[in-house]
C-alpha positions as semicolon CSV with decimal commas, in nm:
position;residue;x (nm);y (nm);z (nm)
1;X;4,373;-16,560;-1,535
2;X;4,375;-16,913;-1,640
3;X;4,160;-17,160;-1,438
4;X;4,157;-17,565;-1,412
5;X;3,771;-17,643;-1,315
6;X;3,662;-17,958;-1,423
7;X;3,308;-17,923;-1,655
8;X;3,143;-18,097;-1,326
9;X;3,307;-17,850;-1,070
10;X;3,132;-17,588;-1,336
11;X;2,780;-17,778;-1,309
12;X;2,764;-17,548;-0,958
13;X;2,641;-17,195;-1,099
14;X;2,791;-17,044;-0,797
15;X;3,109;-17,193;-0,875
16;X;3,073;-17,117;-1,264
17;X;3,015;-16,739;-1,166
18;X;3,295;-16,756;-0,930
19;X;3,502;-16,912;-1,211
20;X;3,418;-16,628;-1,434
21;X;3,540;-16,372;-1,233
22;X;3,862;-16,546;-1,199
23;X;3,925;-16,526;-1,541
24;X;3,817;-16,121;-1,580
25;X;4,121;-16,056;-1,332
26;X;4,454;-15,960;-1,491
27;X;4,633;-15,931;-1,149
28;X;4,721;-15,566;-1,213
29;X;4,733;-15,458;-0,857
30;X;4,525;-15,129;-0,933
31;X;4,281;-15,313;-0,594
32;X;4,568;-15,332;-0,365
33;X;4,595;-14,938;-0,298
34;X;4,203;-14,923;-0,193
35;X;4,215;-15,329;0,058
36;X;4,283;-15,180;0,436
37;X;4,408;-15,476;0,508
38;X;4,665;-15,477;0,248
39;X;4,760;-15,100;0,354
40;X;4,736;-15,156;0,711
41;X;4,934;-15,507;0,702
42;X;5,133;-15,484;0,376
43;X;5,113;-15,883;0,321
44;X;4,975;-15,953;-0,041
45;X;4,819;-16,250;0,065
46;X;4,600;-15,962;0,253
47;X;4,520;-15,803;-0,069
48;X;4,272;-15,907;-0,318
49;X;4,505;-16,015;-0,582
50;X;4,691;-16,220;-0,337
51;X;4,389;-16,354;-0,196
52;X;4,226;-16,470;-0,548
53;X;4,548;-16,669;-0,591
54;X;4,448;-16,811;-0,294
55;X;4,087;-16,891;-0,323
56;X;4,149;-17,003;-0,671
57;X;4,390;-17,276;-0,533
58;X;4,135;-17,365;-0,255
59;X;3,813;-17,383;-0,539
60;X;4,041;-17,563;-0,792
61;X;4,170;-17,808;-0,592
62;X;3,808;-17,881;-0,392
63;X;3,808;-18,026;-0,061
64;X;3,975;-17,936;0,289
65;X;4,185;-17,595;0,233
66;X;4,483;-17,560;0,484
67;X;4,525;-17,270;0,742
68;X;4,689;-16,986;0,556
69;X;4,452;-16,968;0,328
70;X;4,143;-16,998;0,591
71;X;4,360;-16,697;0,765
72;X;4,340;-16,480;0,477
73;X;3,971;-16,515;0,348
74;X;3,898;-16,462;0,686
75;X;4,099;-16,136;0,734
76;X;3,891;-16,002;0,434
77;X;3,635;-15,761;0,566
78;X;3,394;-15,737;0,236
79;X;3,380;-15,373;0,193
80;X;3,451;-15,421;-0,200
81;X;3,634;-15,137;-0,259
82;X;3,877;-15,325;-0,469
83;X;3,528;-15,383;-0,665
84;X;3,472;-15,035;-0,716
85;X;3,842;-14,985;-0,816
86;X;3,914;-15,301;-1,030
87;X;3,929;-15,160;-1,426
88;X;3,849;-15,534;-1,527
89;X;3,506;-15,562;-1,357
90;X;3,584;-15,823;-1,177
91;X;3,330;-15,924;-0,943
92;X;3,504;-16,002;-0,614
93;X;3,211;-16,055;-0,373
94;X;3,150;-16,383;-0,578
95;X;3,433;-16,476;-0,578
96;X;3,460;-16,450;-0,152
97;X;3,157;-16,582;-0,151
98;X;3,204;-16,827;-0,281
99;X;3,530;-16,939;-0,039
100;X;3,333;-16,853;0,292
101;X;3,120;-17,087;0,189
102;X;3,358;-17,342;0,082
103;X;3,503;-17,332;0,408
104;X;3,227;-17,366;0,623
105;X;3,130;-17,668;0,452
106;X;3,504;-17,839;0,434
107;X;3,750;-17,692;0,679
108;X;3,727;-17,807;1,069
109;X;3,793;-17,457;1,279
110;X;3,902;-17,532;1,606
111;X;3,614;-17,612;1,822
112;X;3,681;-17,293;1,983
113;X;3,609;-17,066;1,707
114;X;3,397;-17,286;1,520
115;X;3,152;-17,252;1,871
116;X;3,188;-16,872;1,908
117;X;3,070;-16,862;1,515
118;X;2,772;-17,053;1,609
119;X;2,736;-16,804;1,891
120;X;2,746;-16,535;1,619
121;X;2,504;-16,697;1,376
122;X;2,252;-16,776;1,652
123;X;2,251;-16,482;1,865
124;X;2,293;-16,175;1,673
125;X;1,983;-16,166;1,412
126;X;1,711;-16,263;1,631
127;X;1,631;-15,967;1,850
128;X;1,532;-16,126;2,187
129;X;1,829;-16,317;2,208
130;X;2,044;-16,014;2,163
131;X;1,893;-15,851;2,432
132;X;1,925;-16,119;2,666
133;X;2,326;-16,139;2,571
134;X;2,371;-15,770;2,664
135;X;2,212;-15,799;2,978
136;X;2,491;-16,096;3,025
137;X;2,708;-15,875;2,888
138;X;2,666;-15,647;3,179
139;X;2,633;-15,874;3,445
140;X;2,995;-16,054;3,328
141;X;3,179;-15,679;3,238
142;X;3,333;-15,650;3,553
143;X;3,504;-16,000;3,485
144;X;3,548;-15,924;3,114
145;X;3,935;-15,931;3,194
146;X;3,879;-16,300;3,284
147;X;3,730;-16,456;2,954
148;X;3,952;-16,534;2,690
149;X;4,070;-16,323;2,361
150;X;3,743;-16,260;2,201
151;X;3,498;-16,338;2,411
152;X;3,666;-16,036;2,623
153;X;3,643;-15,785;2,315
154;X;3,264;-15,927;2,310
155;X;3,197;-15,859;2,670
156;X;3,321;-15,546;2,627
157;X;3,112;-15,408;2,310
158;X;2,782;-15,556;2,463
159;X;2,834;-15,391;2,792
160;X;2,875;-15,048;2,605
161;X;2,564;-15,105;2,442
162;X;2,239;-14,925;2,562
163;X;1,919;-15,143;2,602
164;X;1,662;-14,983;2,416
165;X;1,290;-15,064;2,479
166;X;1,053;-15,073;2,198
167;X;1,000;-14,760;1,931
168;X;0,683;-14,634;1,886
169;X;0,478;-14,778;1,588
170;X;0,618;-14,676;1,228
171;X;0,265;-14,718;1,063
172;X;0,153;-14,302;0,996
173;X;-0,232;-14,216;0,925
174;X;-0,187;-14,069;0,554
175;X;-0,424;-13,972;0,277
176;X;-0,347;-14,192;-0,055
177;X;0,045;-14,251;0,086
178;X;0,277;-14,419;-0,105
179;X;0,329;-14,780;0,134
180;X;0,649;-14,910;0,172
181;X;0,727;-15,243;0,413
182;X;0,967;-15,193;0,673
183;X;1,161;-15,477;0,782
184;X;1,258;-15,534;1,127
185;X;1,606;-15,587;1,136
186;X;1,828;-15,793;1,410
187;X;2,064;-15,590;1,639
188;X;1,945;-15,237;1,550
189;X;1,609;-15,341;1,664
190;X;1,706;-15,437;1,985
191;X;1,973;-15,110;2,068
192;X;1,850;-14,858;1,869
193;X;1,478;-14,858;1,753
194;X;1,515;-14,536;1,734
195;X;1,681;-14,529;1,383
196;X;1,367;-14,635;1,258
197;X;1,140;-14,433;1,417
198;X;1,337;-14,129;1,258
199;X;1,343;-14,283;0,933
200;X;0,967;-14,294;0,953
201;X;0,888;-13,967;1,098
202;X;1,133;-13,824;0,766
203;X;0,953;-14,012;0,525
204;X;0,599;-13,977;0,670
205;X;0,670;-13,628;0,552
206;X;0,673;-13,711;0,224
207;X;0,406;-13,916;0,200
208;X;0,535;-14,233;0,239
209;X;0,369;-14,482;0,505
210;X;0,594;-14,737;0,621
211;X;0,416;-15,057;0,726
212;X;0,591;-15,283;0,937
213;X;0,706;-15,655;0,718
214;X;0,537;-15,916;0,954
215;X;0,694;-16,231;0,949
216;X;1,023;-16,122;0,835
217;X;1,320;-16,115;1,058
218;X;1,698;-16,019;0,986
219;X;1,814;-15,952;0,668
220;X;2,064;-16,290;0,669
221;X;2,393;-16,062;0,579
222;X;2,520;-16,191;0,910
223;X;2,531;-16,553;0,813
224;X;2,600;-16,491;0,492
225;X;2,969;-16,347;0,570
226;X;3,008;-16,604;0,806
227;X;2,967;-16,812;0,483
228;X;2,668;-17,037;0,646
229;X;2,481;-17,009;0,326
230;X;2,157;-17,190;0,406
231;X;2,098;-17,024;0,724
232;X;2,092;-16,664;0,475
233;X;1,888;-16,852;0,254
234;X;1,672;-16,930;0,515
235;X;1,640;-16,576;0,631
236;X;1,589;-16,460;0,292
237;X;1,291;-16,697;0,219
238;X;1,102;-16,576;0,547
239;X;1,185;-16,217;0,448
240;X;1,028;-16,338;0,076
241;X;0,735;-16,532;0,200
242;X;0,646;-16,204;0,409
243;X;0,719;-15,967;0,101
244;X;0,440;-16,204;-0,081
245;X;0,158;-16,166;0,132
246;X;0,132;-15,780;0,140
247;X;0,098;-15,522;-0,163
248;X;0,366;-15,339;-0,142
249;X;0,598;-15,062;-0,313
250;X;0,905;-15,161;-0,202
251;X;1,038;-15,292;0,126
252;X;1,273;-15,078;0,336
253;X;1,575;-15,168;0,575
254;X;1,749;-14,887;0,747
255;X;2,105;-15,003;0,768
256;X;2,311;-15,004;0,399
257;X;2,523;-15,309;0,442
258;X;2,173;-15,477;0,502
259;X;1,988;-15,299;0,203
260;X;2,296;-15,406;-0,063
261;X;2,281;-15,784;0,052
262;X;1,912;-15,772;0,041
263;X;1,962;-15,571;-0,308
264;X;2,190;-15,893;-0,393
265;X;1,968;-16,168;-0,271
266;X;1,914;-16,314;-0,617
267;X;2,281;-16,430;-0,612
268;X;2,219;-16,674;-0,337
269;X;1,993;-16,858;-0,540
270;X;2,171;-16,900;-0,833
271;X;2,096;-17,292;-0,764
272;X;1,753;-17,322;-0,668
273;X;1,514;-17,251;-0,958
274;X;1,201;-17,213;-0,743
275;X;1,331;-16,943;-0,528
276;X;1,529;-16,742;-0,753
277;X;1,248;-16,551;-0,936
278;X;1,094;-16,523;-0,591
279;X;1,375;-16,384;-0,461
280;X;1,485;-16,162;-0,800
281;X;1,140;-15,988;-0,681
282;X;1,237;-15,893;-0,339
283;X;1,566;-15,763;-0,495
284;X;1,387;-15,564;-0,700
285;X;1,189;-15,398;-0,448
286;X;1,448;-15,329;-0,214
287;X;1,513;-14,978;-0,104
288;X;1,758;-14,802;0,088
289;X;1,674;-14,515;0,269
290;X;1,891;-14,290;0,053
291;X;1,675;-14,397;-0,224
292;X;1,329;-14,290;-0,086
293;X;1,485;-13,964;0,130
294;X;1,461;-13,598;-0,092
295;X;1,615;-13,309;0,014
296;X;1,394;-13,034;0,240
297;X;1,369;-12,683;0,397
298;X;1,510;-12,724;0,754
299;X;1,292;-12,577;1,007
300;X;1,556;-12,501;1,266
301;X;1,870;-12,478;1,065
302;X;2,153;-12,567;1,324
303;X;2,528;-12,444;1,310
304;X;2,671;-12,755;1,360
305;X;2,963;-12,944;1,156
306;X;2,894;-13,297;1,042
307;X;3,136;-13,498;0,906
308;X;2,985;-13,746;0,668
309;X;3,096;-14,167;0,703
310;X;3,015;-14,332;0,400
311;X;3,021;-14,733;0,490
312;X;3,119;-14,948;0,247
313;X;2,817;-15,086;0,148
314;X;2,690;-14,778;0,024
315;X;3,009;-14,696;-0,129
316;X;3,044;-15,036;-0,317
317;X;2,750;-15,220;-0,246
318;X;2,479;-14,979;-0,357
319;X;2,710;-14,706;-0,516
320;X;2,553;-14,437;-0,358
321;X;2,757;-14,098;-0,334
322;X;2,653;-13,780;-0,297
323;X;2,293;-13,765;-0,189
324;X;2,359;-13,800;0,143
325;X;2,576;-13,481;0,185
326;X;2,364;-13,301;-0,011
327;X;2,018;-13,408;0,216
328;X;2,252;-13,250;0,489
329;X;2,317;-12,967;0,373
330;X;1,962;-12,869;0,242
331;X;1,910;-12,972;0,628
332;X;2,146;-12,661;0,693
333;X;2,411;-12,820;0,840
334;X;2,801;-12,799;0,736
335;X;2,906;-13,111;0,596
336;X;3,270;-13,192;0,574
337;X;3,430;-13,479;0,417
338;X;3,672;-13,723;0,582
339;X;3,978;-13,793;0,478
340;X;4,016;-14,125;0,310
341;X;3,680;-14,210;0,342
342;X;3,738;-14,446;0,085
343;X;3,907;-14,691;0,380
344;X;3,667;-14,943;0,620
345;X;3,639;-14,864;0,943
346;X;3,651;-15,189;1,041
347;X;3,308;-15,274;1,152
348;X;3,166;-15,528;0,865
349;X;2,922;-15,672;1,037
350;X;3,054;-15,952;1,278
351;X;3,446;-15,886;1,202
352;X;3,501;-15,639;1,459
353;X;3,441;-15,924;1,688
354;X;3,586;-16,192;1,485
355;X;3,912;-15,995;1,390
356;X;3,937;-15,735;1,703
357;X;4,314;-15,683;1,592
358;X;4,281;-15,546;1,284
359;X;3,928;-15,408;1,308
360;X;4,036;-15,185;1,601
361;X;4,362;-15,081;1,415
362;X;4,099;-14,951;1,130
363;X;3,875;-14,800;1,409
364;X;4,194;-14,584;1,529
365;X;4,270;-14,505;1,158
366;X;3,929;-14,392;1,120
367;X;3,899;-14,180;1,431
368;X;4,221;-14,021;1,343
369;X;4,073;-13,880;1,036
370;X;3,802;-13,777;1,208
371;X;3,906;-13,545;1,399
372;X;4,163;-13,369;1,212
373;X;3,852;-13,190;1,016
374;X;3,710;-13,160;1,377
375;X;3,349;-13,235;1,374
376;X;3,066;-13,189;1,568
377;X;2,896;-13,462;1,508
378;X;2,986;-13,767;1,282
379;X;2,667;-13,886;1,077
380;X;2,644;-14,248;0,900
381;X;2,382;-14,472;0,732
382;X;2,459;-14,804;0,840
383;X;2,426;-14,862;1,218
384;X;2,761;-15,111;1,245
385;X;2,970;-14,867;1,181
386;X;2,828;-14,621;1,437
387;X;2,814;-14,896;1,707
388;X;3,162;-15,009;1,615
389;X;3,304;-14,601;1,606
390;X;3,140;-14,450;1,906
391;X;3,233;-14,438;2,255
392;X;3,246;-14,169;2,459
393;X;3,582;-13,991;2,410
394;X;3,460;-13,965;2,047
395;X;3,253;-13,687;1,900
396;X;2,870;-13,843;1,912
397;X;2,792;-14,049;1,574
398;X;2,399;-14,054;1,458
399;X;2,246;-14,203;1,195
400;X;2,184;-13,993;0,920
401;X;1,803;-13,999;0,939
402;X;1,800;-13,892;1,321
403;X;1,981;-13,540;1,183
404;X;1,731;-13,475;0,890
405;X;1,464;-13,550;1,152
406;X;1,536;-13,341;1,394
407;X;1,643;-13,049;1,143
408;X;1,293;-13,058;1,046
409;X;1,136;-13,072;1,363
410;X;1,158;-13,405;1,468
411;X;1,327;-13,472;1,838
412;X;1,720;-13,442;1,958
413;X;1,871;-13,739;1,847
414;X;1,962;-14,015;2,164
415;X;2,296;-13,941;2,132
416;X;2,333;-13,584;2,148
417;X;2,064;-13,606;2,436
418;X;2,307;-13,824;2,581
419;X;2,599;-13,592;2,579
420;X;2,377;-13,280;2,702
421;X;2,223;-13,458;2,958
């Protein structure tokens, strides 16, 4: 594609690498087929190739953008699978980036969305203040009906929620163990500490001792697609600053979309000289817990059928495939595949709550595929999508590190306790 930047629009790096990637695209289309917006809504300007058009405009032209496009940046859920598809390498998480960003800082949202945003931002990655909004959550469900669009669909998803009360300690007792930093996490920590717990119990196994990241908080992903770039930077910094005071391995987080924006952190300071080595360093020793888990000898091997959800972000993000089936099945269970996996579920972080619509039109895709291979239990690695899937007329979801646990002696997962109980 041709661009217009002026040489002092392309004094911004972010803009310059945003500007780059504009130019790699040919428009061929080859991204549309893999966008579940585009196959779900059939509008182009729901599509990545319509919506580069778009945010090309918007970037070019600087300043305020109008409505449609707002609507159509927003509608994008992130799960780059038109990355992973595009034969021209085009980079299309900088290129959204770079948009949310430019319209958080220029377009006025209606004060209505632009305060349930802030809600968002502010509530969801700090722990304490997620607890308190489920116990609201609660208290308000039987009125849910009252509050308006989707504070309702809010209401609703924190009432569902289980409160969860501390795990026990991750740090293991281990002779010359391999340490790895664990860090803490926003919403998973306050529903379901138990993820982590598992994860620790697995790894403790093979002599790894996961050591808890003081001082660091959430990740920043959540901001980040909310395109409030300084409050990610700010999270990132306090996860750095943390990073720098321990001796370390690498640094773990539990949940993939979290572990591919942390793997990315270097790209949100592109402008800041004096953080981006810093931050290139906690990049570096980022981990997944695909990355660190190896396939065992299951104890108790269990008849059971799991079909596998890969999320996005390990799809695209950390381009992951494979491992995880095949820690299952050394785990002894039977591991099915579901059909077009390929497709978001609809979870991304905050846009099941900031585009219920469409996000529960992918949910109902999703589940459809589900259960035509007819599963026992659905297993995933990134604890959205199993909060955003579940409920209970679905088969129970765990995270993937609660099954190899318990294969190997570890206890039932909570949901599967749950449904026997």
């Amino acid at each position: 594609m041709r661009t217009s930047f002026t040489p002092t629009q392309l004094t911004d790096p972010h803009l310059a690498e945003a500007e780059k990637n504009l130019r790699a695209c040919v428009h061929c289309g080859i991204c549309t087929a893999t966008c579940p917006t585009y196959v779900l809504l059939g509008d182009e300007r729901d599509g990545p190739r319509g919506r580069i058009v778009l945010m090309q405009n918007m970037l070019e032209k600087g300043g305020s953008p109008d409505p449609e496009t707002v609507l159509h940046v927003d509608r994008c859920l992130s799960c780059l699978a038109c990355k992973t598809a595009c034969p021209s390498s085009v980079n299309y998480a900088r290129l959204v980036d770079e948009a949310r960003t430019h319209i958080q800082v220029h377009y006025r949202r209606p004060l209505g969305d632009k305060l349930y945003r802030w809600l968002l931002a502010t509530v969801m990655p700090r722990p304490a203040l997620t607890r308190v909004g489920l116990l609201f959550a609660r208290l308000i469900a039987p009125f849910a009906f009252l509050l308006p669009g989707r504070l309702r669909g809010m209401a609703a998803m924190g009432a569902k929620l289980r409160l969860s009360g501390p795990a026990a300690p991750v740090r293991a007792i281990l002779p010359n163990p391999r340490r790895i930093a664990l860090m803490p996490g926003c919403v998973q920590k306050a529903v379901a500490p138990d993820i982590d717990a598992a994860v620790a119990r697995v790894l403790e196994r093979q002599g790894i001792e996961l050591v808890p990241l003081e001082g660091a908080g959430c990740c920043g992903s959540l901001t980040h697609h909310l395109g409030r770039s300084e409050d990610a930077k700010n999270w990132a910094r306090r996860a750095v600053e943390a990073f720098e005071r321990g001796e370390y391995e690498g640094v773990l987080i539990t949940a993939t979309g979290c572990s591919a924006h942390m793997k990315d952190l270097t790209h949100l300071f592109l402008d800041d000289p004096l953080w981006l080595p810093r931050a290139a360093a906690l990049a570096a020793a980022t981990r997944d817990f695909l990355d660190l888990a190896e396939p065992g000898t299951a104890k108790e091997p269990r008849s059971l059928r799991v079909a596998w959800h890969a999320a996005c972000s390990l799809q695209n993000g950390l381009k992951i495939t494979g491992k995880a089936e095949k820690l299952l099945e050394s785990a002894g269970f039977d591991v099915v595949a579901i059909p077009e996996g390929h497709l978001c579920c609809g979870s991304a972080g905050t846009y099941s709550l900031l585009q219920p619509d469409i996000a529960g039109a992918l949910r109902e895709r999703k589940l459809e595929n589900i259960a035509a291979v007819e599963p026992d239990i659905v297993a995933t690695s990134n604890f959205p999508c199993l909060n955003h899937l579940q409920s209970d007329d679905t088969p129970p979801f765990v995270h993937l590190a609660e099954l190899l646990d318990w294969a190997d002696g570890g206890p039932v997962p909570v949901a599967l306790a749950e449904r026997a109980g």
